[in-house]
MARLO-393472 format. One line per 4 residues: for each residue x, y, z of C-alpha. Coordinates in nm, 3 decimals, always signed. Example, Ala and Ser with C-alpha at 12.3 -4.5 7.8 and 13.67 -1.06 7.14 Angstrom:
! residues 2
+1.230,-0.450,+0.780 ~ +1.367,-0.106,+0.714
This chain:
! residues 493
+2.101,+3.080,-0.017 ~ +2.209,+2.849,+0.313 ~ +1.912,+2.726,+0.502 ~ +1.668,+2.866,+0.296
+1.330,+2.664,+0.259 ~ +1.284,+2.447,-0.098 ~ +0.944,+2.487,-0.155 ~ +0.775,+2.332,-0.485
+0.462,+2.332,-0.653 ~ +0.244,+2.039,-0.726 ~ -0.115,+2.026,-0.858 ~ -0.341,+1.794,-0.612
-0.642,+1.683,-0.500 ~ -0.783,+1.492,-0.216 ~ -1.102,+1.265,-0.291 ~ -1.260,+1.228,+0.062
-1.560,+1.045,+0.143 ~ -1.812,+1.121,+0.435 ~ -1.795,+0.753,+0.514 ~ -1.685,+0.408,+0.366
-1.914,+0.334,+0.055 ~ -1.969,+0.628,-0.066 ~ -1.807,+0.581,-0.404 ~ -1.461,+0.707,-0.352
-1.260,+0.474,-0.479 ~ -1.520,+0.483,-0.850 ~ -1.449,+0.840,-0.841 ~ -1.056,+0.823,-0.763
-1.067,+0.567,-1.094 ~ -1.283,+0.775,-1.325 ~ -1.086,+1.076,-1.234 ~ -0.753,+0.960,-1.308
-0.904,+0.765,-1.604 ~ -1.051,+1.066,-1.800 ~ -0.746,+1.278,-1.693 ~ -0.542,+0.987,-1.843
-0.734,+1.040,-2.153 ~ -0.720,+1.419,-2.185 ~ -0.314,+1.376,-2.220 ~ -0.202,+1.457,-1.888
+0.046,+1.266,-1.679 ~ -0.168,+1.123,-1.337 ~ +0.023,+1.054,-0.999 ~ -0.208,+0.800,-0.762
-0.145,+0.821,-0.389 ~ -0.386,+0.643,-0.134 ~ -0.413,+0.753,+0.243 ~ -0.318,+0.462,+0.478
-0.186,+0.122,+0.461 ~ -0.411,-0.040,+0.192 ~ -0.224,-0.220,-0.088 ~ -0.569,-0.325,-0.310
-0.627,+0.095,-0.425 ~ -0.308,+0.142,-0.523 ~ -0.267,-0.142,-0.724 ~ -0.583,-0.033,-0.919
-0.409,+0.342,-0.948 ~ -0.134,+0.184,-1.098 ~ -0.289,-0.037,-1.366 ~ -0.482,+0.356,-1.454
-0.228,+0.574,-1.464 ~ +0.125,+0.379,-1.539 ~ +0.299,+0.555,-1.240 ~ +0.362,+0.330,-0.944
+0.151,+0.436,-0.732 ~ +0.248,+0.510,-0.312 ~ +0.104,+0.479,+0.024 ~ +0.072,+0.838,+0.222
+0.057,+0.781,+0.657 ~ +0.033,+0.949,+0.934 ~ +0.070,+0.677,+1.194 ~ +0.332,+0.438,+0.997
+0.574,+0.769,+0.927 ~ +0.697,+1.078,+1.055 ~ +0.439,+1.356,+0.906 ~ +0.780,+1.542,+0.732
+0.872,+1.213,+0.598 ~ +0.505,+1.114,+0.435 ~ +0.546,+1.525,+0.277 ~ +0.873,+1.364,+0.109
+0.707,+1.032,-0.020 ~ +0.488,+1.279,-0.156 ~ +0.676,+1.548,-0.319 ~ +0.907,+1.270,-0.474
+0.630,+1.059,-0.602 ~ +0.437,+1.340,-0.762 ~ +0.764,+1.449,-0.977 ~ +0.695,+1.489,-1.298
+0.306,+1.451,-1.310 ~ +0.064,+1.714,-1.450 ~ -0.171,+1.661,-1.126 ~ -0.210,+1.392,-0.843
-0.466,+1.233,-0.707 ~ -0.471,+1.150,-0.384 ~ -0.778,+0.830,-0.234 ~ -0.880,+0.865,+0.125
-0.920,+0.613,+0.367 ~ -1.266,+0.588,+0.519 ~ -1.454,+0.853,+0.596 ~ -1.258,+1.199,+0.578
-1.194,+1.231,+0.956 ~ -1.151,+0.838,+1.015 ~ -0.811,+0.733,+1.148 ~ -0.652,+0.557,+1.448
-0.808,+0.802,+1.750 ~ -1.170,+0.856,+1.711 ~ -1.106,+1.186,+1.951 ~ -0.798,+1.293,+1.746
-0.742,+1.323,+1.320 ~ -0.420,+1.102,+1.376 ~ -0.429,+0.853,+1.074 ~ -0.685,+1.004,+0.884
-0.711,+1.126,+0.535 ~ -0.828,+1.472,+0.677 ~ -0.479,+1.491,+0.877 ~ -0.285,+1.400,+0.563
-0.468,+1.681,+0.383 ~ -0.416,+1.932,+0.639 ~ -0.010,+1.849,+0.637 ~ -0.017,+1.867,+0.267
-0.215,+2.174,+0.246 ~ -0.422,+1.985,-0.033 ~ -0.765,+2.084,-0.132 ~ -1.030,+1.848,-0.060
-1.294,+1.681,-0.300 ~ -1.602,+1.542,-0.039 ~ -1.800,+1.293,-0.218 ~ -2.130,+1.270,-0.034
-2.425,+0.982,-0.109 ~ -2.721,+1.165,-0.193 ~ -2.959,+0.938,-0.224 ~ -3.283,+1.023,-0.009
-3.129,+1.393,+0.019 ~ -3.170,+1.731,-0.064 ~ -3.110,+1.997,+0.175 ~ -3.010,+1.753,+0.442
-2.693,+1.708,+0.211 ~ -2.597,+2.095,+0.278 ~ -2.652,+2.003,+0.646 ~ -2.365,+1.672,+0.573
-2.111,+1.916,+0.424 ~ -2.166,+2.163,+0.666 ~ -2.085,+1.924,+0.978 ~ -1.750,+1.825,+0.774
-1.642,+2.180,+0.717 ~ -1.706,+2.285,+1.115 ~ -1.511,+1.971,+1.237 ~ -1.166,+2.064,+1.154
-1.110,+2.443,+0.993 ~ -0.749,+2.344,+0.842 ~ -0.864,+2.109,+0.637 ~ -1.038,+2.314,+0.317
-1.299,+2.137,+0.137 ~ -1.336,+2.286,-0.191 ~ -1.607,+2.129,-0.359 ~ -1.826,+1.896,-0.358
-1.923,+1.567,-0.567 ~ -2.351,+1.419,-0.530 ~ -2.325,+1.078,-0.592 ~ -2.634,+0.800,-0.663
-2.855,+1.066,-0.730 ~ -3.168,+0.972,-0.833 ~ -3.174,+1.212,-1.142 ~ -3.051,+1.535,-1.288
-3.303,+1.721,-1.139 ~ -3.242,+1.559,-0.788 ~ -2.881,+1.697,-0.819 ~ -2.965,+2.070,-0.919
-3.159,+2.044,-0.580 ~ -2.827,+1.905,-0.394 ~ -2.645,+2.131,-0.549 ~ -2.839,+2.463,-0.476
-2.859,+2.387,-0.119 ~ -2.473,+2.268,-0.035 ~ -2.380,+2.570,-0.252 ~ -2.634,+2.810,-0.073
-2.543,+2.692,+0.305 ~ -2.172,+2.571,+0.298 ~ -2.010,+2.815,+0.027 ~ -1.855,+2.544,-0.173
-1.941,+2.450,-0.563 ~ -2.089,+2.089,-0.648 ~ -1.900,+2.057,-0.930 ~ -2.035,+1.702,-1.085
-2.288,+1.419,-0.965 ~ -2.342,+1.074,-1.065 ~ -2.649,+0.846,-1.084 ~ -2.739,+0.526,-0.921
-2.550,+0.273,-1.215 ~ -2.466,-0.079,-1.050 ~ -2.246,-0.131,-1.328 ~ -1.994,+0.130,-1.154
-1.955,-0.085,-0.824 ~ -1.595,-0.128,-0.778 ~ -1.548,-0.576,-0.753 ~ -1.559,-0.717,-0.377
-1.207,-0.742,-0.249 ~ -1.201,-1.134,-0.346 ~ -0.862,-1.246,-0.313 ~ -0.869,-1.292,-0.660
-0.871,-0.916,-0.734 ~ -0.506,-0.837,-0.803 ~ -0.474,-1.140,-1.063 ~ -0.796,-1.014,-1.249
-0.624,-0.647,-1.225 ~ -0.323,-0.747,-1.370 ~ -0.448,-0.904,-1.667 ~ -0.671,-0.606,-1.746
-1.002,-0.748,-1.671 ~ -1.124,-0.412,-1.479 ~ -0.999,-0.245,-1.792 ~ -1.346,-0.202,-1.902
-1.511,-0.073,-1.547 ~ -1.236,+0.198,-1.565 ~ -1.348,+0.287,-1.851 ~ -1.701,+0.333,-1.792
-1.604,+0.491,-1.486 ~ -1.415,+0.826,-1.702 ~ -1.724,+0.789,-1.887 ~ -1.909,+0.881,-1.606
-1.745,+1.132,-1.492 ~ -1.686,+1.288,-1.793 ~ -2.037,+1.322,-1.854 ~ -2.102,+1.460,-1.513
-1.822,+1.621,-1.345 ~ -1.715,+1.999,-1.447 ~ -1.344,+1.852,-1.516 ~ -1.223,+2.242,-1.570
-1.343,+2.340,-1.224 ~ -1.175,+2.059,-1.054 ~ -0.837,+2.084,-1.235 ~ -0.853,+2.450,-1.111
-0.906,+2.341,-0.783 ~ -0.632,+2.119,-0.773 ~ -0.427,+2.410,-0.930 ~ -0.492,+2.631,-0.629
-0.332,+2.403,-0.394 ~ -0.029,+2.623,-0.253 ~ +0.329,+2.525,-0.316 ~ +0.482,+2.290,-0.044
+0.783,+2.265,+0.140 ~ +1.049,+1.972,+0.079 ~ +1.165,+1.864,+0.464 ~ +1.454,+1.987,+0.575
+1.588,+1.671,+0.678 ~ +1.549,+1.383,+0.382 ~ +1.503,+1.017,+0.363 ~ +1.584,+0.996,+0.048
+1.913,+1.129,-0.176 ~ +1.779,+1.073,-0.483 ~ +1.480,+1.111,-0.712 ~ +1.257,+0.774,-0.764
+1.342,+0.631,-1.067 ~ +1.049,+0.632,-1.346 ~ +1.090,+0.197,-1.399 ~ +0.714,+0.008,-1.364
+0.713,-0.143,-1.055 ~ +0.722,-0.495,-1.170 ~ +1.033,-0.414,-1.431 ~ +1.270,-0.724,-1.408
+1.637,-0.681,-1.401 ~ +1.864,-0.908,-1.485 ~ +2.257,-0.922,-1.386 ~ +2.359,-0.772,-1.730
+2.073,-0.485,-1.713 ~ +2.253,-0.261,-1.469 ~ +2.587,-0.265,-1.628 ~ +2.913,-0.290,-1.474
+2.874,+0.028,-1.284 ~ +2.653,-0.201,-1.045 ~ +2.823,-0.531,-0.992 ~ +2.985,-0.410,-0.641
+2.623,-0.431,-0.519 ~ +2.456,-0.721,-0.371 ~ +2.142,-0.794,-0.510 ~ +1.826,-0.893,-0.367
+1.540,-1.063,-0.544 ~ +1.193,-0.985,-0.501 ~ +0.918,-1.207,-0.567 ~ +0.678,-1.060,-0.762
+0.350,-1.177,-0.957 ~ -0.013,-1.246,-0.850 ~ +0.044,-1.480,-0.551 ~ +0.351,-1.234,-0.418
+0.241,-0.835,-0.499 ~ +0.218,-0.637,-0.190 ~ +0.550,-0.391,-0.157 ~ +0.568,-0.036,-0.032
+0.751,+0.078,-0.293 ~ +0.924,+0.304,-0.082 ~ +1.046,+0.004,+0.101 ~ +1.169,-0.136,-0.269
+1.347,+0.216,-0.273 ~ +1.501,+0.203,+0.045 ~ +1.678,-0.087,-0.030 ~ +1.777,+0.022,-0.376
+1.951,+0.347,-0.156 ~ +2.108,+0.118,+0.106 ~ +2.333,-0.026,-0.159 ~ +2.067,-0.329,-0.335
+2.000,-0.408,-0.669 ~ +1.685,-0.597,-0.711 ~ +1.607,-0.837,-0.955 ~ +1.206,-0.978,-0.996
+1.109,-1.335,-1.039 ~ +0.789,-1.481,-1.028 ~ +0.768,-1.815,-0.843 ~ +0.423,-1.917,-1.016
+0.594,-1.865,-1.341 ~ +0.789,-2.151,-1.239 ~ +1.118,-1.945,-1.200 ~ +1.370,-1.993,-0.873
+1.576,-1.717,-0.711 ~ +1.829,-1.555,-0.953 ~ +2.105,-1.704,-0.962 ~ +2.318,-1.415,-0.909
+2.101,-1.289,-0.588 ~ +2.261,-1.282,-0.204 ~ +1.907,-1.221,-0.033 ~ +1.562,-1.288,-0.090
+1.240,-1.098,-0.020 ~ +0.891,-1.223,-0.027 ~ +0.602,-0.994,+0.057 ~ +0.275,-1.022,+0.085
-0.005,-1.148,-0.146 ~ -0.286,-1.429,-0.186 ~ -0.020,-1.731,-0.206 ~ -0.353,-1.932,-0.066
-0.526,-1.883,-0.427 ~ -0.212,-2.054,-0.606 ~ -0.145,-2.280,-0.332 ~ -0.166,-2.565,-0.555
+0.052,-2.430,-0.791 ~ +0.293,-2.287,-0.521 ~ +0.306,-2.686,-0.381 ~ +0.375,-2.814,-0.725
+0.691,-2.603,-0.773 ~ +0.935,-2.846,-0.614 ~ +1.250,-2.629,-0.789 ~ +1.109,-2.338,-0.586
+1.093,-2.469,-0.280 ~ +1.390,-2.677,-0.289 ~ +1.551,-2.370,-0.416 ~ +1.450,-2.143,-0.113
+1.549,-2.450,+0.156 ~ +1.873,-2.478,+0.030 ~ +1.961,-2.137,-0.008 ~ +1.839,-2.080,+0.367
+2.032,-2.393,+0.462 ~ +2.395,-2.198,+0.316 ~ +2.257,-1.883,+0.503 ~ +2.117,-1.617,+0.244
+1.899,-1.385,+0.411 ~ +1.534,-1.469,+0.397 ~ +1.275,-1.188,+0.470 ~ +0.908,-1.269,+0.397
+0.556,-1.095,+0.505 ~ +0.220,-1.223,+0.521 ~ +0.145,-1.406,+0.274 ~ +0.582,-1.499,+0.195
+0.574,-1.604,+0.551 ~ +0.277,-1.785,+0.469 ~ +0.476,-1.984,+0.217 ~ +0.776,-2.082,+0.438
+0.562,-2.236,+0.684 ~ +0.476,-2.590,+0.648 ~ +0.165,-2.601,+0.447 ~ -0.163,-2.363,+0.378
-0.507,-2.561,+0.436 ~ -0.704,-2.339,+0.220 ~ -1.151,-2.280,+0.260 ~ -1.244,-2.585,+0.111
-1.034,-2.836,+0.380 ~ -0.758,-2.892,+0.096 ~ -0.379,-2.859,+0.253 ~ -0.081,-2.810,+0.043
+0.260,-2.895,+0.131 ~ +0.531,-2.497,+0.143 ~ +0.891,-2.452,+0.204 ~ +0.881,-2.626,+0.514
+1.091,-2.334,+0.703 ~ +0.883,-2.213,+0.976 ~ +0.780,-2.520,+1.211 ~ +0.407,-2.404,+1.151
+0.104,-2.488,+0.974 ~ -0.156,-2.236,+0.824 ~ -0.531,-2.258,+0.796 ~ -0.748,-2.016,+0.599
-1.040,-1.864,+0.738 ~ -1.383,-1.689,+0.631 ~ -1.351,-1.461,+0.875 ~ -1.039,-1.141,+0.883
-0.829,-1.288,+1.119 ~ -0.634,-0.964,+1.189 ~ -0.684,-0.617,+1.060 ~ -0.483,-0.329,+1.199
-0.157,-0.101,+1.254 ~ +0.095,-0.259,+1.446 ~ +0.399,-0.135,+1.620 ~ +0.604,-0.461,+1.623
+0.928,-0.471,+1.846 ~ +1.199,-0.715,+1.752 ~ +1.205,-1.025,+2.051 ~ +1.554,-1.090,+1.939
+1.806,-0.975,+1.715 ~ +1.696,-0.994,+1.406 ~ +1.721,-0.950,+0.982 ~ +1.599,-0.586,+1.023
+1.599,-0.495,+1.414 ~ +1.825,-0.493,+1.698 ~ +1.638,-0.668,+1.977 ~ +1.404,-0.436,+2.154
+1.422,-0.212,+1.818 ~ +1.041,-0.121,+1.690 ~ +0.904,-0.039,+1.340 ~ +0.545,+0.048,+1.232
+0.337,-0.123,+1.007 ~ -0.003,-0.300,+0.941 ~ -0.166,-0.652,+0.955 ~ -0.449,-0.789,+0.711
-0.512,-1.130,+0.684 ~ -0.768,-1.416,+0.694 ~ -0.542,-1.696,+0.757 ~ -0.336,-1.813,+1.105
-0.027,-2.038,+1.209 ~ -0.040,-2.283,+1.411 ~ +0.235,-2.559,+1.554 ~ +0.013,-2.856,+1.609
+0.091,-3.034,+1.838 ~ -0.001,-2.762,+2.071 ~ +0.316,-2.604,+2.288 ~ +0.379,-2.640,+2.627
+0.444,-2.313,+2.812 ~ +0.860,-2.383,+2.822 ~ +0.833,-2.479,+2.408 ~ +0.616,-2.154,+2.403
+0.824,-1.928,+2.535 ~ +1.141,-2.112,+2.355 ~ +0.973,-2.020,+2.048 ~ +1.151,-1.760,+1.816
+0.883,-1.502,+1.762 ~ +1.019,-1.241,+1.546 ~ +0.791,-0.971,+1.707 ~ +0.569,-0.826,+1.978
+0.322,-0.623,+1.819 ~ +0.091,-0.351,+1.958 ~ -0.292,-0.282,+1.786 ~ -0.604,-0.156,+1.934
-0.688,-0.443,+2.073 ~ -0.326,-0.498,+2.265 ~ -0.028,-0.689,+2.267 ~ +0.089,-1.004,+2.095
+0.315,-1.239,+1.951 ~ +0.404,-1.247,+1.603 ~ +0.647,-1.428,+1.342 ~ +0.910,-1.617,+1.342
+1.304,-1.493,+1.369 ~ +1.584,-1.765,+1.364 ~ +1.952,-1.692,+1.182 ~ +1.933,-1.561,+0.839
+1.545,-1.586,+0.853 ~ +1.245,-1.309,+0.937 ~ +0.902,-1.339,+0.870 ~ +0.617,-1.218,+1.033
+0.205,-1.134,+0.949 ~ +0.315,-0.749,+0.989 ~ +0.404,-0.564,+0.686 ~ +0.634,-0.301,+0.799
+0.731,+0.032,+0.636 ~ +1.057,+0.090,+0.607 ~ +1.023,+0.486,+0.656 ~ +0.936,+0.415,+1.023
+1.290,+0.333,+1.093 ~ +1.452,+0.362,+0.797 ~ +1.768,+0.134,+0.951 ~ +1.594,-0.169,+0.891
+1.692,-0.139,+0.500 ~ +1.993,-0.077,+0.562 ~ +2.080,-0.370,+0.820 ~ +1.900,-0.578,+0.548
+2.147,-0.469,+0.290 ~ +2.443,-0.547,+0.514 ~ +2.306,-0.890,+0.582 ~ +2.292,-0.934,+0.200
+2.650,-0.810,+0.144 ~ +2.791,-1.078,+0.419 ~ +2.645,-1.326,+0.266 ~ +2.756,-1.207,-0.064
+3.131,-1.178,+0.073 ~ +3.098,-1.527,+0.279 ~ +3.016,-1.691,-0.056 ~ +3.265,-1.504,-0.250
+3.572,-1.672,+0.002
């Protein structure tokens, strides 16, 4: 029937926290672990910007796992990054951000895990810390349930309680006062802390050495979570409505997110598109993959490489992309791959189109001083030098508004994103005002604490501290793509 609604059933589950550090990301992993286990087919999504949780859902589950925003997206367009992410799975799992109600307004739920839960009608699972409580807990739940009444908490989960018995009392009292079951608690066990985000912690990820913390971590909550009672609470989560208007045309295809193509693995049927590769290993890792996808639906085929494996751009590409990652941990091995970089200049040099984030724009600057004082020679693209520091240096959404025209924007354009990083560029010497202003910023980008100044835009090269989301202004893929097919024409004549 024209214009009638597509609505569609998904099984889901919010795990919420009453504040950072209250064990929601253990819980998240022990979930989706012990689901894993029972047979069933786990979708990880993770409220906000954060690239670390996902990457951990991912190495759990086997399904690429995707951000969910409120601030970076249109709310109907984070419902479709949803729906089509959660294809196919038996349930999904869905991390806050923060505490429940913690977003970009303290006075509003804009950007907050309890506004994403609200849009997606999704029951919510509030882990509380119990230690040093027992009615006082009911008291905790109780504020959370007042605050906002569309957002439906439907159980509850003690954790670091002190014993069994400390949890019956927890339980009796949240269950008396708030209405809600406790459905599982779990003890004070060190040996469940989730590692420090080290820069380090992808690398260790990837080669499975948290394999054995997610295991403990089912353990745990298979020994004291009611996994029956949560499964039917994720069951009673309504059935949702697909938006009306779409991003995307087609579903997400079911390849790992770090499958490599090759110019023979898409056939024939692809060789009118251009292709652009993506670097991708432990010093490159951080992609939206709806960002991936975009450009896959603009007309791109992408093809992986990893720089620190020593490889260059594919030969057959027409347009490079280099996202963020911890290229500071492997600078030493990044310097040391002369092919790579001489690879990158001189493709920049015949005009391929170049567009890096954070840590890639890191590498096409001059050189990366890491902690200890060491500095280590990059691409040499950006006329800037950058210096790690202990302290974030950055840490934010960002509305960023092209200066000029650019890779992905028409000057004045904007598109949403976030910054996270420990490192800055500098030009040394130090600019006069006339050099400053001559400068080629790629951005100016709006946080919390104001306005600034950020990348660097010149020709057939973008790069920028701000990883953007494509589903902000879902143009930008497509101008990429274009960019990528000129070149691939200009070469071809």
């Amino acid at each position: 029937m024209s214009g009638e609604v597509q609505r569609e059933r998904r099984s889901r589950l919010v795990i919420a926290g009453t504040g950072s550090g209250v064990g929601k990301t253990t819980v998240t992993l022990g979930l989706m672990k012990a689901l894993a286990r029972s047979g069933r087919t786990v979708q990880g999504f993770k409220c906000g910007p954060d690239y670390i949780d996902p990457t951990y859902h991912t190495a759990v589950t086997g399904r690429p796992s995707r951000n969910l925003d409120t601030w970076m997206m249109e709310t109907e367009r984070m419902k479709e990054i949803f729906l089509r992410g959660s294809a196919g799975a038996d349930i999904s799992v869905i991390e806050g951000v923060m505490g429940l109600y913690d977003g970009k307004d303290p006075l509003s739920n804009r950007g907050s895990t309890a506004e994403i839960a609200a849009e997606l009608d999704a029951p919510v699972l509030l882990i509380v810390n119990a230690q040093s409580m027992a009615r006082s807990a009911a008291a905790v739940v109780l504020g959370f349930q007042k605050l906002d009444p569309r957002v439906r908490i439907a159980g509850v989960i003690a954790n670091r309680c002190g014993s069994k018995g400390h949890y019956q009392l927890v339980k009796a009292a949240i269950e008396q006062e708030c209405g809600v079951p406790v459905i599982g608690w779990l003890g004070r066990d060190e040996s469940l802390g989730i590692p420090e985000r080290h820069l380090g912690l992808v690398p260790a990820i990837e080669r499975g050495e948290l394999d054995p913390l997610f295991e403990r971590a089912a353990d745990f909550i298979e020994q004291g979570v009611e996994l029956e009672a949560l499964l039917a609470l994720a069951d009673s989560a309504p059935a949702l409505a697909w938006p009306e208007q779409r991003l995307f045309t087609a579903e997400p295809a079911p390849a790992s997110p770090s499958q490599r193509l090759s110019a023979a693995d898409s056939g024939a049927a692809s060789a009118a598109s251009p292709v652009i590769a993506v670097a991708k290993d432990a010093a490159f890792n951080f992609y939206y993959r709806e960002n991936l996808e975009l450009l896959e639906q603009a007309g791109a085929r992408l093809a992986y490489f990893s720089p620190l494996a020593g490889e260059t751009v594919p030969a057959e590409a027409h347009g490079l992309y280099l996202g963020g990652g911890f290229p500071e941990e492997f600078a030493a091995e990044l310097s040391a791959n002369e092919r790579f970089k001489q690879d990158v200049r001189g493709l920049a040099q015949r005009g391929m189109p170049i567009f890096a984030e954070c840590g890639g724009y890191m590498y096409l600057c001059r050189s990366i001083t890491d902690r200890a004082g060491q500095t280590y020679a990059m691409a040499g693209l950006i006329p800037a030098d950058v210096a790690m520091q202990t302290k974030l240096a950055a840490l934010g959404y960002r509305e960023a508004k092209a200066e000029r025209d650019c890779l992905l924007l028409a000057a004045g354009e904007t598109i949403r994103g976030h910054e996270f990083h420990y490192s800055t560029a500098k030009r040394d010497p130090a600019p006069t005002p006339e050099e400053e202003s001559a400068y080629p910023y790629a951005y100016e980008t709006k946080g919390l604490r104001g306005a600034g100044k950020d990348g660097y835009a010149a020709g057939n090269i973008l790069a920028g501290y701000t990883h953007v989301h494509f589903a902000s202004h879902p143009q930008a893929a497509v101008r990429f793509v274009e960019r990528c097919e000129a070149y691939r024409s200009q070469q071809n004549h």
